[in-house]
C-alpha positions as CSV (number, residue, x, y, z in Angstrom):
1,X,77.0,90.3,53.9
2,X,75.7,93.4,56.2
3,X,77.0,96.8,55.6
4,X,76.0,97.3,58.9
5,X,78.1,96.6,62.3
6,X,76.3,96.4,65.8
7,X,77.4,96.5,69.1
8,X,75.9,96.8,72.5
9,X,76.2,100.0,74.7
10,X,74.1,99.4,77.6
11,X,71.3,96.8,79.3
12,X,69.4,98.3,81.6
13,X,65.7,98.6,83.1
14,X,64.2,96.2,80.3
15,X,65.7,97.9,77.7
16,X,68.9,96.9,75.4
17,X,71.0,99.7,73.5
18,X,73.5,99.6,70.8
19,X,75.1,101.6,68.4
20,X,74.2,100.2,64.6
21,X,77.4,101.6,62.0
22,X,77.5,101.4,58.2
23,X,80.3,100.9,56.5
24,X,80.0,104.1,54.1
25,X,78.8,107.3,55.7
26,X,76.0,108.1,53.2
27,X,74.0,105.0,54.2
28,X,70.5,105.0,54.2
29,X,68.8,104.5,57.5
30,X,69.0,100.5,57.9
31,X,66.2,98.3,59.0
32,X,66.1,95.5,61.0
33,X,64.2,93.0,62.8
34,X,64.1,91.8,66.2
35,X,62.5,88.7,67.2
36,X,62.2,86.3,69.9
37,X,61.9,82.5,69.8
38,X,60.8,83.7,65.9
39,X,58.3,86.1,66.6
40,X,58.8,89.6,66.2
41,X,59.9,92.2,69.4
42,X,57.9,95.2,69.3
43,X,58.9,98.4,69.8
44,X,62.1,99.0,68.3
45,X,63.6,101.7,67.5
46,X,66.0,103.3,65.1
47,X,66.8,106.6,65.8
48,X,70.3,108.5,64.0
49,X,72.9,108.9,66.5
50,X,75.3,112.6,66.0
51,X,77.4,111.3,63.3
52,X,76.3,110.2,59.4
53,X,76.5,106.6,58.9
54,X,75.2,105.9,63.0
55,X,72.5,105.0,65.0
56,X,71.1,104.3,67.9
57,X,69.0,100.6,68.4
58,X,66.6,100.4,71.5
59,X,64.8,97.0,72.2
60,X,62.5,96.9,74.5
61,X,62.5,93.2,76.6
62,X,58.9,91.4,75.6
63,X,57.3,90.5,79.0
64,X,57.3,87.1,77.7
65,X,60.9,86.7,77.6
66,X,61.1,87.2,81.7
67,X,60.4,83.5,82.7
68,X,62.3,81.1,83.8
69,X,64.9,79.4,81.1
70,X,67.1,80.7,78.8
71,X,65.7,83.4,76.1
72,X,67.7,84.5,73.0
73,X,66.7,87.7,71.3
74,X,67.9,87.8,67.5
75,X,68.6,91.3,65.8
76,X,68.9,91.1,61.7
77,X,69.6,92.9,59.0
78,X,66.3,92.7,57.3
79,X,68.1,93.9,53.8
80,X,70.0,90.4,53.8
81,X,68.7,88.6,56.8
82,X,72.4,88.4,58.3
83,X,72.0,88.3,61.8
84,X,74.1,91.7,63.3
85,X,74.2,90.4,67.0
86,X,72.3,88.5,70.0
87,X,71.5,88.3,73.5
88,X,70.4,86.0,75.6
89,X,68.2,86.0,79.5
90,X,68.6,83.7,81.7
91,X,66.4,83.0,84.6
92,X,64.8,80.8,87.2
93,X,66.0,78.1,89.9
94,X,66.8,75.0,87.2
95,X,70.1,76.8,85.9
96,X,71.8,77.9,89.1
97,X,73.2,74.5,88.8
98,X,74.7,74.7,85.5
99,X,75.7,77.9,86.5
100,X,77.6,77.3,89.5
101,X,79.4,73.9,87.1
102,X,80.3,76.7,84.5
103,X,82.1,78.5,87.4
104,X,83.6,76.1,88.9
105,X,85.1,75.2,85.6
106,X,86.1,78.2,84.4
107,X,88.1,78.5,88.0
108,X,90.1,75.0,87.3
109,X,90.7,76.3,83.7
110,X,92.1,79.6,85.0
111,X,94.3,77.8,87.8
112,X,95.9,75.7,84.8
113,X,96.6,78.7,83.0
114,X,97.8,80.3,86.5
115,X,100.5,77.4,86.9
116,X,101.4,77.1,82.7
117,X,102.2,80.9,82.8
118,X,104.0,81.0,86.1
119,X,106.0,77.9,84.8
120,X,107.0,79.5,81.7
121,X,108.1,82.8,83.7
122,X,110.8,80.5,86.1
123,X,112.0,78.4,82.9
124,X,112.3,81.5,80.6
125,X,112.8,84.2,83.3
């Protein structure tokens, strides 16, 4: 398991941030690898954020993941191999279909949840 926790603070012009935490304070400066469809991301870096125990991830996005398709970055621990989190790009013409299904289901999901929770407002209420 990975004594370190990562979570995403920002995405923006081609570059993804998050703030890497240890569970003890006096960690050591983690390291990790980034790779895309299994080969490695370059330019990563690692840099300590104000408080012990913190740090600061940038990835740069390969020009080869801007395509169409669907492209999943993998961050790692590289002390374990544990992955610490993900992201994926989409892209290009083929998936506005799929996207606009995933919508349209997610809008007949939340209209069922719409009517369960107004009907158990009137029958408890």
């Amino acid at each position: 398991m990975s004594a370190y926790a990562l979570t995403k603070t920002l995405f923006r012009e081609g570059v993804w941030e998050g703030l890497l935490a240890a569970s003890r304070r006096d960690a050591p400066t983690p390291e990790i690898t980034v790779s895309l469809n299994g080969a490695p991301v370059r330019g990563v870096t690692v840099a300590q954020a104000g408080a012990p125990g913190r740090w600061v991830v940038r990835i740069p996005i390969p020009v080869e993941a801007v395509g169409d398709g669907v492209q999943t970055v993998l961050i790692q621990d590289a002390s374990c191999g544990e992955p610490l989190e993900s992201f994926t790009l989409i892209a290009g013409e083929a998936l506005g279909d799929d996207i606009r299904a995933e919508m349209a289901l997610l809008r007949a999901e939340l209209d069922m949840l719409k009517r369960a929770f107004r009907n158990h407002c009137r029958e408890t209420g």
